[in-house]
C-alpha positions in Angstrom: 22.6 -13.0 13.4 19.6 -15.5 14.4 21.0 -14.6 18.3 20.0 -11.0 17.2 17.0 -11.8 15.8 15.6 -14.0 18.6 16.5 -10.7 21.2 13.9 -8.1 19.0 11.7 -11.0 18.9 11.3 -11.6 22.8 12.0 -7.4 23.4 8.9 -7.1 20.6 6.8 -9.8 22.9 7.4 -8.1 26.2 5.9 -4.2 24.7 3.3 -5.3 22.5 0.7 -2.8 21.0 -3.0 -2.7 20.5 -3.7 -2.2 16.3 -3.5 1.9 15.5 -1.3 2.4 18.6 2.2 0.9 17.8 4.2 3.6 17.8 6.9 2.0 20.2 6.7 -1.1 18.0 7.5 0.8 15.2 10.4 2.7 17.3 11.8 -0.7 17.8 12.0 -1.7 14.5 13.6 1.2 13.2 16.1 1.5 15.6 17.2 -2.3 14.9 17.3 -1.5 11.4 19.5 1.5 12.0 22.2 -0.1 14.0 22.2 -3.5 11.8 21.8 -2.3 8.5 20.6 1.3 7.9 18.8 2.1 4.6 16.0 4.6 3.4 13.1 3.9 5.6 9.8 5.9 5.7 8.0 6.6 8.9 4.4 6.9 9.9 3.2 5.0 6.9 -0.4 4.9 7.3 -0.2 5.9 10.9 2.4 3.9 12.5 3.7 2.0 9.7 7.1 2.4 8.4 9.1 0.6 5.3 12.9 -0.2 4.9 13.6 -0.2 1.0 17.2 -1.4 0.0 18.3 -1.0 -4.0 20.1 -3.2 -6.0 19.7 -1.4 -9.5 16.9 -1.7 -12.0 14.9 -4.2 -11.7 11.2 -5.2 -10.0 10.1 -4.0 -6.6 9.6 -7.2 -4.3 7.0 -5.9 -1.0 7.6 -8.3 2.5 4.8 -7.8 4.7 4.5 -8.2 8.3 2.4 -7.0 10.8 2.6 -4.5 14.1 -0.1 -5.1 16.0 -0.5 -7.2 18.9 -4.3 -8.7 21.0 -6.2 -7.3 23.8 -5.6 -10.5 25.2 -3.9 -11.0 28.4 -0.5 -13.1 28.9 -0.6 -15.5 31.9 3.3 -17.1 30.9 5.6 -16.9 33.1 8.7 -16.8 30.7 11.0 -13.8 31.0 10.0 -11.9 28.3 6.0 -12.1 28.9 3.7 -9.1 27.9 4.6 -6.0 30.1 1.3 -4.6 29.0 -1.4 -5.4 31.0 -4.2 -7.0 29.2 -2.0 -7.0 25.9 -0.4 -9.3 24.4 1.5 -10.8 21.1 -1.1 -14.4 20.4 -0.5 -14.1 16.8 2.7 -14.3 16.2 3.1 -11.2 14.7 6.5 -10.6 16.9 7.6 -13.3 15.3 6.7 -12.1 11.6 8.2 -9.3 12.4 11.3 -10.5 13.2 11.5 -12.6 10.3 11.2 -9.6 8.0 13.8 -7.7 10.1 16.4 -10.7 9.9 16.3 -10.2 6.2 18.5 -7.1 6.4 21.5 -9.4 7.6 20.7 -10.8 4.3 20.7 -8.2 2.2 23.6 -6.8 3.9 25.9 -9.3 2.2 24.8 -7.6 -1.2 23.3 -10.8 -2.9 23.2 -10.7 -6.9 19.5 -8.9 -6.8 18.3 -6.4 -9.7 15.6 -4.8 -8.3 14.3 -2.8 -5.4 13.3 -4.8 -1.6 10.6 -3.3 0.7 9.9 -4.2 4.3 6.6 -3.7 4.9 6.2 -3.2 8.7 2.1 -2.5 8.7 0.1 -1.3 11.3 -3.8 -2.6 12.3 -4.0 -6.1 10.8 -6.3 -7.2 13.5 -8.8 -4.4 13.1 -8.5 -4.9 9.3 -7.8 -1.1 9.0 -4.0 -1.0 8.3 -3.0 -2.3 4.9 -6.1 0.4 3.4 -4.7 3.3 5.3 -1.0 2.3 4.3 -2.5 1.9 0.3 -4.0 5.7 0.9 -0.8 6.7 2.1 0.3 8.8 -0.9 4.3 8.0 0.3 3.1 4.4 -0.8 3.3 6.1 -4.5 6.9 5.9 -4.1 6.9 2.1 -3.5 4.5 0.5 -5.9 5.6 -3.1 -5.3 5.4 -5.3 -8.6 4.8 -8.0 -6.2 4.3 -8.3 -2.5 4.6 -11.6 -0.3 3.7 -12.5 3.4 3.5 -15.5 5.6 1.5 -16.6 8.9 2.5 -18.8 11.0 -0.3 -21.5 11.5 -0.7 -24.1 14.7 -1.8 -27.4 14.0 0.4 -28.3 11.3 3.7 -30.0 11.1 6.7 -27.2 11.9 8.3 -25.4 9.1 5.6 -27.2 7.0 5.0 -24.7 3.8 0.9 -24.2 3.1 1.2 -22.4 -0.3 -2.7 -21.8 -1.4 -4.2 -21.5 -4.8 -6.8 -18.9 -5.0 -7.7 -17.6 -2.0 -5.9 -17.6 1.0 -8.5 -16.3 3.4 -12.2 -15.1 2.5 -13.5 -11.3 2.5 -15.0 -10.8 6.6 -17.7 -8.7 7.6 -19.2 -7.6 10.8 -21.7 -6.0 11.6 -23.7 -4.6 15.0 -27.6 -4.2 14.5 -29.4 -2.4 17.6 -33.0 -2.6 17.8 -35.1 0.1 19.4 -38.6 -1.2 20.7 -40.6 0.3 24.5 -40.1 -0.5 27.5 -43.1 -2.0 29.6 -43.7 -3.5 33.1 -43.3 -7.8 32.3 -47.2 -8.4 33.4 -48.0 -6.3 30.7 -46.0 -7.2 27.5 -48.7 -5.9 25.2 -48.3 -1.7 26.7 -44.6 -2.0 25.6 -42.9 -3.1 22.4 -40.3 -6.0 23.3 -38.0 -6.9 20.8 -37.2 -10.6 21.6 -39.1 -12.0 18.6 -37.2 -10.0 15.9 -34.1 -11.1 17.4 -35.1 -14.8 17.1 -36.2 -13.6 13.4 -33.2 -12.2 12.7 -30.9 -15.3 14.1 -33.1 -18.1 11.8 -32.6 -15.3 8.8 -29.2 -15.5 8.7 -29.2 -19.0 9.8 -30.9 -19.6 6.7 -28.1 -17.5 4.6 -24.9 -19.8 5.7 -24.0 -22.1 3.6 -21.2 -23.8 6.3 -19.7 -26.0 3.9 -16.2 -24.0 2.8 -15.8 -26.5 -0.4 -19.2 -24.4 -1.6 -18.7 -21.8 -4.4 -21.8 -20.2 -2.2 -19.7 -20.9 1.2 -21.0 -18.0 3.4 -20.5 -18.3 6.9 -22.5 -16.4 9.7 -21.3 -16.6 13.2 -23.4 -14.8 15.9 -21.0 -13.2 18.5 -22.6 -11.8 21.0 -26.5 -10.7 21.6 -28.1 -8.2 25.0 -31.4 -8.3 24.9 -33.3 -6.1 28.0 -31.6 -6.4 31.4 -31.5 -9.0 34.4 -34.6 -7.0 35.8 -37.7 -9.5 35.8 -40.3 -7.0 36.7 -39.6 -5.4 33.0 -40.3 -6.3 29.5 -37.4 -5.4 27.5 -37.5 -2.2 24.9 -34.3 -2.7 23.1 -31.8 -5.0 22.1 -28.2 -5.6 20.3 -26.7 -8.4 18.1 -23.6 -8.8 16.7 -22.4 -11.1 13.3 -19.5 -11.3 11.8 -20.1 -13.5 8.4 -17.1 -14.4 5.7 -17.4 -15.7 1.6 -15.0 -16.2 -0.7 -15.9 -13.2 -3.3 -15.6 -9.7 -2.3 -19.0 -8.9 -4.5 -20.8 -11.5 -2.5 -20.3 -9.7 0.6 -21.5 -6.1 -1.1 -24.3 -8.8 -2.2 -25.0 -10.0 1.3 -25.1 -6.6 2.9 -28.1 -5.7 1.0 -29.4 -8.8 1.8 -29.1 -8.2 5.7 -30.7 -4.5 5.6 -33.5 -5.8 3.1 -34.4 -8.8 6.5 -33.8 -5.9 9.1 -36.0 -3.6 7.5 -39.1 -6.0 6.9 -38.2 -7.3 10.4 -38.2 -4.2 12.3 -41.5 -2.8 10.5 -43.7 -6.0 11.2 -42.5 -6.0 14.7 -42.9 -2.1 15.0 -39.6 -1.7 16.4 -36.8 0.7 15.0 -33.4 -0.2 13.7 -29.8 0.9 13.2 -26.6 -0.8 11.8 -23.1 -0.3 12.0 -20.3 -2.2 9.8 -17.0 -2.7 10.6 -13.6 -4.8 10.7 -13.8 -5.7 6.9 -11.3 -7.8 5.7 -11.1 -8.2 1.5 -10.3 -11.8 0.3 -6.8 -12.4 0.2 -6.4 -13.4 -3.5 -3.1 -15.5 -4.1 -2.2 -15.0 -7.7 -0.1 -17.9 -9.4 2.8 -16.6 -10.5 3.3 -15.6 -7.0 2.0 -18.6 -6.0 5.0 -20.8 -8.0 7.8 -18.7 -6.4 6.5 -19.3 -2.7 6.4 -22.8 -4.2 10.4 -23.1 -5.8 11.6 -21.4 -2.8 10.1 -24.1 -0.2 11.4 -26.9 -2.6 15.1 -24.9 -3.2 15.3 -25.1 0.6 14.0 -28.6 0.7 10.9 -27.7 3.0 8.1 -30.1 3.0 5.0 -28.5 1.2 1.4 -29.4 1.9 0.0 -30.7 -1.0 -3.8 -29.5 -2.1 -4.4 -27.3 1.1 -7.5 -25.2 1.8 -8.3 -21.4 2.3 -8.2 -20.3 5.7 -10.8 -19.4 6.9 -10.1 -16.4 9.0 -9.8 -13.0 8.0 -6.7 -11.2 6.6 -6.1 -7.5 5.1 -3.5 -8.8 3.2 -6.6 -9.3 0.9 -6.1 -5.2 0.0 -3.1 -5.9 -1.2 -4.0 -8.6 -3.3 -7.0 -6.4 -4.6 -3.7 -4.1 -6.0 -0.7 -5.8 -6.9 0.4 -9.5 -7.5 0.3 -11.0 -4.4 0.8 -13.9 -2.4 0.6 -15.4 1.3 1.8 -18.6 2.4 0.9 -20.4 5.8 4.3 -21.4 7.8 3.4 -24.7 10.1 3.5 -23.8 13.9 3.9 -26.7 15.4 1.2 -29.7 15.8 0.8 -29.1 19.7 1.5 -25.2 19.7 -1.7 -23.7 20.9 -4.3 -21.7 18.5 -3.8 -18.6 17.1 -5.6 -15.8 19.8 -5.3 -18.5 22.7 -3.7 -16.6 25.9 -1.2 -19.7 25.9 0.4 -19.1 22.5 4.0 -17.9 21.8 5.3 -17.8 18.6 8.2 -20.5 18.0 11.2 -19.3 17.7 12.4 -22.4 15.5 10.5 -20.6 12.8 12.7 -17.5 12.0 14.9 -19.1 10.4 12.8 -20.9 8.1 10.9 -17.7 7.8 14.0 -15.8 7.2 14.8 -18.9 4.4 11.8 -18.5 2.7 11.9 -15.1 1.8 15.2 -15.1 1.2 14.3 -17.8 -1.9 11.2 -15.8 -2.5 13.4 -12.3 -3.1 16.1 -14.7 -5.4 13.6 -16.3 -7.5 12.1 -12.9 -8.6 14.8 -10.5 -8.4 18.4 -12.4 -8.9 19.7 -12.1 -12.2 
C-alpha cells in the first residue's frame, strides 16, 4: 500500500499544475482511485475538483481536504521524479497531501466499523485562494454537506511527524491589494509642468506603516507587507506620471479586514486628491481566517495521542494564508500542522520536497480522526 502511495506521490511531483488548471492532476487521482478502490466520485467540482464519497450507513459525513494545485516556481532537483513542467513545480507539499488523502481508500477498503459517510476532498486553487469558494458554490457540494471537515499541512521547521493542533485560528483572513496611481508625465528639469507621483507613494507606505500592528500575540495584530512598488521608468530625462504598489496585509478577524479596506480607500482617496493625481484599486487573493472549532480541535488531538504522536503544546496561528478558512466559515472544521522536518527547507523555497516519511503518519492521523467521529 505505502509502495503505492509513494508512486502517485513522486508521478503527482513530476506533472504538477498551476491553481485553476489541474485537470491532469485531477485525472490522476481519479484514475488511482478507480483501480484501488472505486466508489462514487464527482468530477469537475468547482472547476477541476473532484470528491470520492464511500458509505458506511447512517451516520455523520466526515470531509478530508487536500489540495491540487502546485507553484509557479521552478524545480532545480535533480531527483528522478523532478517537475516536468517548466517553471512549475509542487513546493508545498500539496503532492504529498494529496497522497495522504488517496492512501486512505486502502483503509476504507478493509470496511472499518464506521457509521457514517467519508469524503475526499481533492480541491482545486488553494494558492490563489479561489478554490474552496468555487467548490462551496458548486451546487453538487449540496449533495455532500460535511458535518465536519478536516485537513493537515505539512510545516518545515518543526520536529517530523510532530502534531501542531491550534486553538482558534489556524491562519488569519489575507488580503491583497494593487493600487495604481495616475499623475503627468514631464521632462525631470521641470517637475513642477508634470504631476509625479513619488510623494503619495511614500504617503501611502508610512500610512499603512502606521496601520500594522506586527506583534501576532495582538488582538489588533494586522500585518502589512509591501510586495512590490514601479514608480516611472529607468529614463532620467523624465519625471515620472504614474506609479503601482502592491500589499498584501493579514488579521485575525474576517470583519477587521472588511474594516481595513475602508480604511485603505478612505488614505488613497485623501492621498490622491491632495496630490492631484488619480487612483484605482484592485483586490484579490483573499483568504478567510481559518477558524479551528474545538470539538474538531479534541479529535485531531485523541487521534495524535491514540497513535502516540508527540503534540506541540500551546502552539501559535500561522501566519500565512489558507482557504481552508471558507470552510471553517461553513461547517465544523479543523486543520492541524504535520512537522516537516527541522532542516527540510521552507514552504515555497525551490529546494523543498515533501517528505515522504510523512504519509504514513498522515495516512495515521486521519485514519484516528475518521474513528473517533464516525466508529460506533
Amino acid at each position: 500500500m505505502l509502495k503505492a502511495i509513494k508512486t502517485l506521490r513522486k508521478e503527482l511531483h513530476a506533472h504538477p499544475e498551476l491553481s485553476g488548471k489541474e485537470v491532469q492532476t485531477a485525472m490522476r487521482i481519479c484514475k488511482f482511485i478507480n483501480t484501488h478502490h472505486p466508489t462514487k466520485i464527482i468530477k469537475n467540482l468547482g472547476g477541476t475538483g473532484l470528491a470520492a464519497i464511500y458509505e458506511f450507513g447512517e451516520g455523520p459525513t466526515v470531509m478530508i481536504r487536500c489540495e491540487l494545485d502546485a507553484l509557479p516556481i521552478s524545480d532545480p532537483n535533480t531527483y528522478d521524479y523532478k517537475s516536468t513542467q517548466d517553471g512549475v513545480s509542487h513546493k508545498c507539499g500539496h503532492d504529498g497531501h494529496m497522497a495522504i488523502v488517496t492512501g486512505l481508500i486502502f483503509w476504507l477498503k478493509t470496511k472499518p466499523k464506521l457509521q457514517g459517510k467519508v469524503v475526499l476532498l481533492f480541491q482545486p486553487a488553494e494558492e490563489t485562494g479561489k478554490g474552496a469558494e468555487m467548490v462551496l458554490k458548486d451546487s453538487r457540494f449540496l449533495q455532500l454537506q460535511p458535518d465536519y471537515v478536516f485537513a493537515l499541512h505539512n510545516i518545515p521547521g518543526v520536529a517530523m511527524h510532530q502534531i501542531i493542533p491550534i486553538d482558534s485560528n489556524f491562519s488569519p483572513a489575507v488580503q491583497s491589494v494593487a493600487i495604481f496611481l495616475e499623475g503627468k508625465v514631464s521632462h525631470a528639469c521641470e517637475p513642477e509642468k508634470g504631476v509625479n507621483p513619488a510623494v503619495a507613494v511614500g504617503k501611502l507606505i508610512e500610512a499603512f506603516e502606521r496601520l500594522s500592528v506586527k506583534d501576532s500575540n495582538h488582538e489588533d495584530f494586522c500585518l502589512f507587507t509591501p510586495v512590490h512598488i514601479n514608480l516611472g521608468e529607468i529614463a532620467y530625462g523624465i519625471s515620472a506620471g504614474k506609479a503601482e504598489i502592491h500589499y498584501t496585509f493579514r488579521t485575525w478577524d474576517n470583519q477587521k479586514i472588511t474594516d481595513l479596506k475602508k480604511q485603505i480607500n478612505s488614505i488613497l482617496k485623501q492621498i490622491s486628491k491632495s496630490e492631484n493625481l488619480s487612483y484605482s484599486l484592485d483586490w484579490f487573493d483573499y483568504f478567510p481566517a481559518a477558524i479551528n472549532t474545538d470539538f474538531c480541535n479534541e479529535i485531531v488531538i485523541k487521534s495524535a495521542q491514540k497513535n502516540g504522536f508527540d503534540i506541540q503544546k500551546n502552539a501559535e496561528a500561522f501566519k500565512f494564508g489558507e482557504d481552508f478558512g471558507w470552510f471553517s466559515k461553513h461547517y465544523n472544521a479543523a486543520m492541524f500542522g504535520l512537522g516537516a522536518g527541522l532542516k527540510t527547507p521552507a514552504l515555497h523555497h525551490a529546494n523543498y520536497d515533501f517528505p515522504e516519511e510523512l504519509l504514513q503518519t498522515g495516512i495515521q492521523m486521519f485514519q484516528g480522526i475518521l474513528t473517533e467521529v464516525l466508529e460506533q
